[in-house]
C-alpha positions as CSV (number, residue, x, y, z in Angstrom):
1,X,11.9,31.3,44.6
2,X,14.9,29.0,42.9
3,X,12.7,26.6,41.9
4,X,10.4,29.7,39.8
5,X,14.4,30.6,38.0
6,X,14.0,27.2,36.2
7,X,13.6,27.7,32.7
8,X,10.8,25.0,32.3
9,X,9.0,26.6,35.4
10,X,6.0,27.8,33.4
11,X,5.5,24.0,31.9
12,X,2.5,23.3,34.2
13,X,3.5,19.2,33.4
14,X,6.7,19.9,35.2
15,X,5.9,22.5,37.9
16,X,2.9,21.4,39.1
17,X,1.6,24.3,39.5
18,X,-2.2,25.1,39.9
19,X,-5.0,22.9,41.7
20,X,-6.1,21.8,38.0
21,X,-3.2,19.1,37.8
22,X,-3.7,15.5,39.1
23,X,-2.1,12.6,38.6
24,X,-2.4,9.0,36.5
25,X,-1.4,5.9,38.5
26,X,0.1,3.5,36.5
27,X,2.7,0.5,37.7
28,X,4.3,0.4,40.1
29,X,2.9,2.9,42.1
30,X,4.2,5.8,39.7
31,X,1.4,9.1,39.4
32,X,1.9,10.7,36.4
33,X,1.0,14.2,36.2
34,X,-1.9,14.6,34.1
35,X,-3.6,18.0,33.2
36,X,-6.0,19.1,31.3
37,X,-4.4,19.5,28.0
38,X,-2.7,15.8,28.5
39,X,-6.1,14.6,29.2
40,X,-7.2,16.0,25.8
41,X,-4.2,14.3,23.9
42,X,-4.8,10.6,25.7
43,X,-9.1,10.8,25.6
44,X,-8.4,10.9,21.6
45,X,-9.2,7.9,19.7
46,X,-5.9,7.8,18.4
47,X,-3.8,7.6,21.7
48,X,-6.7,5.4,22.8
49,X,-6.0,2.7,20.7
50,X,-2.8,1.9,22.5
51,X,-4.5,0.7,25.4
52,X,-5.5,-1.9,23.1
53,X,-1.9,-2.5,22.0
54,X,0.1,-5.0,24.1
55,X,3.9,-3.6,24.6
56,X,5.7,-7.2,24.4
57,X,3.2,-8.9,21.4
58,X,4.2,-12.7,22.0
59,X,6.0,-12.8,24.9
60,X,2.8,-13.1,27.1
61,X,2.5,-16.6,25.5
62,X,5.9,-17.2,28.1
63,X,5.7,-14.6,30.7
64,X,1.8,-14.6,31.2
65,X,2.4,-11.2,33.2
66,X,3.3,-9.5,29.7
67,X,0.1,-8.4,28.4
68,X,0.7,-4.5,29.8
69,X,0.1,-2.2,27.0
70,X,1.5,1.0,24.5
71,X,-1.1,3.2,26.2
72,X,0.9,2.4,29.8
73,X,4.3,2.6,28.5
74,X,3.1,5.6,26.8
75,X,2.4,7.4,30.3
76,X,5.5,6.2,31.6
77,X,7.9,7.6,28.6
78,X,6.0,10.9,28.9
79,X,6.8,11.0,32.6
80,X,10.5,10.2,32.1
81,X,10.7,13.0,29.9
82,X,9.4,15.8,32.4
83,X,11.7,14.5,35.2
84,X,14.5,14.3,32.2
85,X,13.8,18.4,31.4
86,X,13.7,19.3,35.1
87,X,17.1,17.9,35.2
88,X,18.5,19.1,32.0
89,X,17.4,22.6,32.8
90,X,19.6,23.4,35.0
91,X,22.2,22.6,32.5
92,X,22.8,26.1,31.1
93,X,24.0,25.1,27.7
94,X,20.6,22.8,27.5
95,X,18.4,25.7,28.3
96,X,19.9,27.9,25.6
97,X,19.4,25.6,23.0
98,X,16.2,23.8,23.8
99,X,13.5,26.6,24.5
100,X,10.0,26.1,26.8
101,X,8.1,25.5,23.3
102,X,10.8,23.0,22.5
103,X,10.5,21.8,25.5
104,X,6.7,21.1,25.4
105,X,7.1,19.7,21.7
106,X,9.3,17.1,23.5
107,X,7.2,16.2,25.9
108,X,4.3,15.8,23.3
109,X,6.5,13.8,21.2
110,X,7.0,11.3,24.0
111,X,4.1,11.0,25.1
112,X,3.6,10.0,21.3
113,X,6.8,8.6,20.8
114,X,4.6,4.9,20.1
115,X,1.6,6.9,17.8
116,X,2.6,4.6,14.9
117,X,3.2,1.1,16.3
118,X,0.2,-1.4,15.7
119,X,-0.3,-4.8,17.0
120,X,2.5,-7.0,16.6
121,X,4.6,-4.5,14.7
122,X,7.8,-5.4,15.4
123,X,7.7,-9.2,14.1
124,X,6.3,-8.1,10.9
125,X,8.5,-5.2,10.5
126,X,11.5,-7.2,11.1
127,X,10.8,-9.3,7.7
128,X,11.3,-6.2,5.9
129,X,8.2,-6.9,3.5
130,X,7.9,-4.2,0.6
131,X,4.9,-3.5,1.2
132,X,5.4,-2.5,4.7
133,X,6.1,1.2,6.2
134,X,8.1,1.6,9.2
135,X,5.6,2.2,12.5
136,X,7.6,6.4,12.7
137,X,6.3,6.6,9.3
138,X,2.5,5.5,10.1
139,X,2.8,7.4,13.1
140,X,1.7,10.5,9.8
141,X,-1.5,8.1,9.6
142,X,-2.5,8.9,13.0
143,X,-1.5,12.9,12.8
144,X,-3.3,13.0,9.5
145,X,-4.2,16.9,8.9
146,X,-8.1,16.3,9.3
147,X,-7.6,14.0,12.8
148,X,-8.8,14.2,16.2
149,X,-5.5,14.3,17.7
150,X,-4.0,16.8,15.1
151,X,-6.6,19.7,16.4
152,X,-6.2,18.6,19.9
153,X,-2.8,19.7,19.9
154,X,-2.8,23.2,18.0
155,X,-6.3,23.5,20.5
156,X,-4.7,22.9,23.9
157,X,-1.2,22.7,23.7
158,X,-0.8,25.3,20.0
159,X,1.6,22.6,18.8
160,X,1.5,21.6,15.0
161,X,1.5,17.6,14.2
162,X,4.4,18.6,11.9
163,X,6.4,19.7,14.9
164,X,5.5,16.6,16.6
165,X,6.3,14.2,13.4
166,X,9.7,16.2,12.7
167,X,11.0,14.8,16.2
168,X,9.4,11.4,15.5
169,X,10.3,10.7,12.2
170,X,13.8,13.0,11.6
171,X,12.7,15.1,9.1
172,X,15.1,17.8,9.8
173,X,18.5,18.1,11.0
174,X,19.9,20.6,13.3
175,X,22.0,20.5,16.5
176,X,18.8,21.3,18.5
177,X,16.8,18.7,16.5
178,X,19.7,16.2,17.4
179,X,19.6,16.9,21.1
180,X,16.1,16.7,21.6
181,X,15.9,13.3,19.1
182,X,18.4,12.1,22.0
183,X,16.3,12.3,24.2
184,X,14.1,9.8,22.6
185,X,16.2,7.9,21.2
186,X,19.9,7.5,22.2
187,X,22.1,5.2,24.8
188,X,20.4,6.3,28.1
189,X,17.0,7.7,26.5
190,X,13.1,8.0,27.7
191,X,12.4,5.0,25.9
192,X,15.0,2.6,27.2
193,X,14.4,3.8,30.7
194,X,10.8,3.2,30.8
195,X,10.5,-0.4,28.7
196,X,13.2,-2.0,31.0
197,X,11.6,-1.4,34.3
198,X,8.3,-2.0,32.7
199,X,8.6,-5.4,31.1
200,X,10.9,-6.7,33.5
201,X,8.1,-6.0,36.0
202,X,5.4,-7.3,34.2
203,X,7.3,-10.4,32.8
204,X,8.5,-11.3,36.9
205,X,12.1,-11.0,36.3
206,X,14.6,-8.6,38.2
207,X,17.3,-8.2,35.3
208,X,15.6,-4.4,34.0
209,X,14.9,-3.2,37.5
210,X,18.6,-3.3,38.6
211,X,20.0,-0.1,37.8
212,X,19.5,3.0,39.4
213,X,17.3,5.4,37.5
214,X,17.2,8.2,39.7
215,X,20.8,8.2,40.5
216,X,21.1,8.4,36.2
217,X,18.3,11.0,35.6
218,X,20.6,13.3,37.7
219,X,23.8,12.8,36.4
220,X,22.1,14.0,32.7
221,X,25.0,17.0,31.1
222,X,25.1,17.8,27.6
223,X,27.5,16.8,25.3
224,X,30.6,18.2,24.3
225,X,28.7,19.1,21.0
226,X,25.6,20.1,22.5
227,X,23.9,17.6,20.2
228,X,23.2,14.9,22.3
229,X,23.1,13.6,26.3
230,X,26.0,13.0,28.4
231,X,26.8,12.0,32.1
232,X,28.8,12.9,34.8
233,X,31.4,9.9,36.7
234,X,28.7,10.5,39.6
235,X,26.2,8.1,36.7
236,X,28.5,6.3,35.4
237,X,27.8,2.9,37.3
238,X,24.4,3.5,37.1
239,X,25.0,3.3,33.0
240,X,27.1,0.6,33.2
241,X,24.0,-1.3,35.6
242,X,21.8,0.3,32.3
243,X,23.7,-1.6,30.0
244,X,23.9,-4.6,31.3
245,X,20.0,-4.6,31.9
246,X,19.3,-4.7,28.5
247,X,21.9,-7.2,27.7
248,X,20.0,-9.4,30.0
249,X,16.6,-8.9,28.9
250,X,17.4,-9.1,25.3
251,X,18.8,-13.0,26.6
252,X,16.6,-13.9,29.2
253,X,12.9,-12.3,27.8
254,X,13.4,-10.5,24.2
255,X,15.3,-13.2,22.8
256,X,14.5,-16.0,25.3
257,X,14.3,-19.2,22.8
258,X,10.4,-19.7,23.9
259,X,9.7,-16.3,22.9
260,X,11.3,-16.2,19.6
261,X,9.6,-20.1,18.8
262,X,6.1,-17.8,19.3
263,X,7.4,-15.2,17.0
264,X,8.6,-16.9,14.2
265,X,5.1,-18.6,13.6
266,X,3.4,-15.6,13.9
267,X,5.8,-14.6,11.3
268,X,5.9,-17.3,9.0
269,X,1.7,-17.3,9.2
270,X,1.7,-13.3,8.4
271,X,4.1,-13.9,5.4
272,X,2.0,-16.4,3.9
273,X,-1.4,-14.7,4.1
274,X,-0.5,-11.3,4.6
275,X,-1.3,-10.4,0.2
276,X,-4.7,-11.8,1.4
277,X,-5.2,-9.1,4.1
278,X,-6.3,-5.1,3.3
279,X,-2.9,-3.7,5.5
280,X,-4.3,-0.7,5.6
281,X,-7.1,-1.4,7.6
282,X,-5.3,-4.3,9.3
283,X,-2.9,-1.5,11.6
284,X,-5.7,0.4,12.4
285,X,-7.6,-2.6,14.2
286,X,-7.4,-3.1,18.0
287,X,-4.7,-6.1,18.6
288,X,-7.8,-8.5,19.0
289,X,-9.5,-8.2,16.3
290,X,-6.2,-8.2,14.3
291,X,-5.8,-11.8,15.4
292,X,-9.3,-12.6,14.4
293,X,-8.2,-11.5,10.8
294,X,-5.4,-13.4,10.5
295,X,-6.6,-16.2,12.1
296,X,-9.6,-15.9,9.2
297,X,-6.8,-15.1,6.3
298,X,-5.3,-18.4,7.4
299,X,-7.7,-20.8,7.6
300,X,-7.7,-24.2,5.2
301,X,-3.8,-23.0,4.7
302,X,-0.6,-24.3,5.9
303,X,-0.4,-21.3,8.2
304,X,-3.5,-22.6,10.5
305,X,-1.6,-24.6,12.4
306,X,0.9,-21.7,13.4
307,X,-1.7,-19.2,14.2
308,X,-4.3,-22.2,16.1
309,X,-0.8,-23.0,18.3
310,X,-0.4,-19.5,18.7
311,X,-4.4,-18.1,19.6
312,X,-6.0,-21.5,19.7
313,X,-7.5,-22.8,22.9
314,X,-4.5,-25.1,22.9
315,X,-1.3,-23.4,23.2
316,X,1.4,-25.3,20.6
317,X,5.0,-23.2,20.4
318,X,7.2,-24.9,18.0
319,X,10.3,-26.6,20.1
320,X,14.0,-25.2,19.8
321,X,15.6,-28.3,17.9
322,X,19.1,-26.7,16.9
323,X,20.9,-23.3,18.2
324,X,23.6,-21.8,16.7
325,X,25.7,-18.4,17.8
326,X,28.8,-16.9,17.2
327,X,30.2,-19.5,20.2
328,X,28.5,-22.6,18.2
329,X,29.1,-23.3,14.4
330,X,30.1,-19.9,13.7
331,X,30.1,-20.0,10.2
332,X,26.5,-21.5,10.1
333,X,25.6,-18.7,12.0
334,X,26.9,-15.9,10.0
335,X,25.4,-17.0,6.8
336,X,22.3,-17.3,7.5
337,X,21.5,-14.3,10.0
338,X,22.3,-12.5,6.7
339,X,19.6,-14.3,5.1
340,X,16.6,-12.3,3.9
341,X,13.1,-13.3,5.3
342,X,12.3,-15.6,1.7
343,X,15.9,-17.2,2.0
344,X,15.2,-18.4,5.7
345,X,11.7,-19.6,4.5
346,X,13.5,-21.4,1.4
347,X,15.9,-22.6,3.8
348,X,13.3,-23.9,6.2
349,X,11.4,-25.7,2.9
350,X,15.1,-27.2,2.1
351,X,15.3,-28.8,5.6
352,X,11.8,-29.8,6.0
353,X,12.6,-31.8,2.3
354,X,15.8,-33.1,3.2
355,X,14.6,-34.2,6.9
356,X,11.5,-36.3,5.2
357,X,14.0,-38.0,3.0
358,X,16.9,-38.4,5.8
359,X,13.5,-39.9,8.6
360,X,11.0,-41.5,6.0
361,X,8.3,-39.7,7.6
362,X,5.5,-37.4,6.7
363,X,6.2,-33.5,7.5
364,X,4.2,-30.1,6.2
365,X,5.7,-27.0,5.2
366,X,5.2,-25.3,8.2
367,X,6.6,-28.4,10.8
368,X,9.9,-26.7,10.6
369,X,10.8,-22.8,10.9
370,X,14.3,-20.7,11.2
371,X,14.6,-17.9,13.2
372,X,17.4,-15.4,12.6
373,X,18.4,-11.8,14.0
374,X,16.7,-9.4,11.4
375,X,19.8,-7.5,9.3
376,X,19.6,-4.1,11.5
377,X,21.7,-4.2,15.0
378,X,21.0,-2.7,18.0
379,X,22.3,0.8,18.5
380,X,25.9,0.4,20.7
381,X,25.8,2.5,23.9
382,X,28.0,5.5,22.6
383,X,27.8,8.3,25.8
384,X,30.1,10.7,27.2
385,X,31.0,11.0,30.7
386,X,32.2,14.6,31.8
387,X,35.3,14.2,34.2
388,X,35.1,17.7,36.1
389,X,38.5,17.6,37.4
390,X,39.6,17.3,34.0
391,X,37.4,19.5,32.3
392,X,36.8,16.8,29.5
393,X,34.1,13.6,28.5
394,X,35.7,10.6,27.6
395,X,33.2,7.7,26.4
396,X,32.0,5.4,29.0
397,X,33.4,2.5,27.0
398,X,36.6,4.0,27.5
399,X,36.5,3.8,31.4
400,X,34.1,0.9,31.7
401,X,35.4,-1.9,31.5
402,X,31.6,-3.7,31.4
403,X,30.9,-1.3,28.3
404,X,34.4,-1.8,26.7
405,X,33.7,-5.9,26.6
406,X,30.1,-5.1,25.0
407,X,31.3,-2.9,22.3
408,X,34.0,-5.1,21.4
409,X,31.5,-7.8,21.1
410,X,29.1,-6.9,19.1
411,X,25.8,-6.7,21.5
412,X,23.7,-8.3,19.0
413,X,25.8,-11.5,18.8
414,X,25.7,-12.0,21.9
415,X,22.0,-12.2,22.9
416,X,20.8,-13.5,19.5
417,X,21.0,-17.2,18.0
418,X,19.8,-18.4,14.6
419,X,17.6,-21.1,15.8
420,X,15.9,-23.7,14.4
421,X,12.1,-24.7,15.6
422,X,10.0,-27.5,15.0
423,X,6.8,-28.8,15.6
424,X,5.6,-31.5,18.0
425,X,5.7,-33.9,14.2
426,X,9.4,-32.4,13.4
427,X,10.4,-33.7,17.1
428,X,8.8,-36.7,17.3
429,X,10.1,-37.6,13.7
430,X,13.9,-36.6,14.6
431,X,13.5,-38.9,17.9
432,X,17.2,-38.6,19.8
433,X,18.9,-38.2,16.1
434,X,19.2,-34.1,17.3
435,X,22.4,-34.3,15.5
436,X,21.2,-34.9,12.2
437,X,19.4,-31.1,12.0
438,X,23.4,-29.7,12.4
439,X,24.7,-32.1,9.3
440,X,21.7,-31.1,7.0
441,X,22.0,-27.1,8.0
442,X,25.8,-27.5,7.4
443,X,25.1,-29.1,3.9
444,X,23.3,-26.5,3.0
445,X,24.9,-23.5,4.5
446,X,27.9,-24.3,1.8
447,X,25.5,-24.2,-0.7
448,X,24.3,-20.9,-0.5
449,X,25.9,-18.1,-1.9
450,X,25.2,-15.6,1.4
451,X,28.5,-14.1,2.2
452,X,28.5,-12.3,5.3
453,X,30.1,-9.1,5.1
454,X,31.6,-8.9,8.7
């Protein structure tokens, strides 16, 4: 009888009501409900074709365990976010504001929270090309009026796309639309709790998988606005253990050196070739055959040698020959993570010039490569804890003293390096003279004309 009181009761996702709902298995060992009318949103092509989408692009080329997909990460948002509503439910203030339509909206959105992404997405977003939309935008592509999945949802669930898209791409702006968006997207979202856990299994590492999710989940309050999440003290390590999770797999996996040597050639190929390709059709091809066509737009050009080291039958990753942080020439570091995607390519010419001249040997414009943080920073972990003895929140940075030393160092700085890769020629031509990459990259650091606006 209590459990029938909760405002979400009639979700059939979140009740489990009725012989008619079964379950998904996906790792590790998690069943996700599925019913019929999630069963009609994942059997359409377009929420198909993330099962052909791998979540962590390159990194598989390092952690051969990371070839687990959208479509799987997908499920596991989309379960997150019906234990995330059970909780929040009982949270008076929550139910008042987000209704049981709302509620089904959200759990639409997440479970097409990744609709948008195609292969590799993330690399070639982060060079900020003109010509590219961000993946929330081509999420419309894919919830096109006359698609598949756009009459699914008014069929089965009598959701609109629009009602979807306004979630995914913030279209409108409202306390409720604020609250449910953090949800999605905020310091201890969906997203965030699913991708840690999930590529930290899949990669073999244990840094994602120590925090406790559960113990989280149930601490979920509103805010003191009601636009957004909050936690009570009993959560708060369990945030802190959050944090520090993805501090460590942004420095042992996202931004591991190996990782990053695979994703700025796949980078620097896509930039060469990519006016050669029809993008259009390119983000609507399955991640193989994507390869195919860039591995076809680049041959007899420069960029063959990336994409052949990259998808050949031999595997070639450029080698880390210099690293620099906010800990290690500081000022070279500065400069050029404010570089734009042509000025680190210039810059990489400008070396690859000045090391032929410096060595007497024979390099091509592709032996060396820099690697920079793109211009946008992560999002800080801004969340409220509710002190119930004092009747008030106070930010977790506030009483944290693992969350205070992160926000007053700026996350991104801390797992991130400007580094600069060469090929098996660039090595063998610098020999033991590792040295003499600093004294050309300080040269012409004081060159350039970057000022960085920290």
């Amino acid at each position: 009888m209590r459990r029938m009181l909760h405002p979400y009761a009639d979700i059939p996702e979140i009740s489990l009501a009725g012989d008619s709902v079964g379950v998904i298995r996906i790792p590790v060992e998690q069943d996700v409900p599925f019913t019929p009318r999630v069963r009609a949103v994942v059997d359409t092509a377009e929420f198909q074709r993330l099962s052909h989408i791998t979540q962590l692009a390159l990194a598989a080329r390092v952690y051969p365990g990371a070839t687990h997909t959208r479509f799987e990460h997908a499920l596991g948002v989309y379960h997150n976010a019906l234990k995330y509503l059970w909780q929040l439910g009982r949270d008076p203030r929550f139910a008042e504001i987000v209704t049981q339509r709302d509620a089904e909206i959200l759990i639409v959105a997440a479970l097409l929270h990744d609709i948008g992404h195609w292969p590799f997405c993330h690399p070639i977003e982060d060079m900020n090309l003109p010509e590219m939309p961000p993946h929330e935008v081509f999420a419309r592509e894919f919830l096109a009026p006359d698609g598949e999945l756009t009459a699914v949802l008014l069929q089965t669930w009598g959701i609109a796309a629009d009602e979807v898209l306004d979630l995914l791409t913030a279209r409108s702006d409202s306390r409720r639309q604020r609250l449910m968006r953090s949800v999605l997207s905020g310091p201890v979202d969906i997203d965030k709790m699913d991708y840690l856990n999930r590529d930290s299994q899949h990669c073999g590492v244990p840094y994602g998988k120590h925090f406790d999710r559960h113990r989280l989940i149930s601490s979920l309050i509103l805010n003191a606005a009601g636009d957004g999440l909050a936690i009570t003290t009993k959560g708060r390590t369990a945030a802190e253990m959050m944090v520090f999770a993805r501090y460590v797999m942004f420095s042992e996996v996202y931004w591991h050196h190996a990782v990053r040597a695979a994703t700025t050639m796949f980078a620097r190929a896509f930039h060469d070739i990519h006016q050669s390709l029809d993008l259009t059709m390119l983000f609507r091809l399955p991640e193989p055959e994507l390869i195919r066509q860039i591995c076809r737009a680049a041959q007899d050009t420069p960029a063959e040698r990336l994409t052949n080291g990259l998808f050949g039958s031999h595997r070639r990753l450029h080698k880390r020959l210099a690293e620099y942080s906010v800990y290690h020439e500081t000022d070279v570091y500065r400069v050029l993570r404010q570089c734009s995607c042509p000025q680190l390519i210039a810059f990489s010419r400008q070396l690859t010039q000045s090391l032929v001249a410096a060595c007497g040997c024979s390099l091509t414009d592709t032996d060396i490569l820099i690697d920079a943080p793109p211009r946008h920073r992560e999002v800080e972990f801004h969340v409220d804890v509710y002190f119930a003895r004092e009747n008030r929140f106070r930010p977790l940075r506030d009483v944290s003293p693992i969350v205070n030393a992160m926000a007053r160092n700026q996350f991104d700085d801390c797992v991130k390096r400007v580094r600069v890769f060469g090929s098996d020629a660039a090595v063998a031509a610098i020999g033991t003279n590792r040295g003499l990459i600093d004294e050309i990259v300080r040269e012409q650091v004081q060159k350039m004309p970057v000022a960085d606006p920290h």
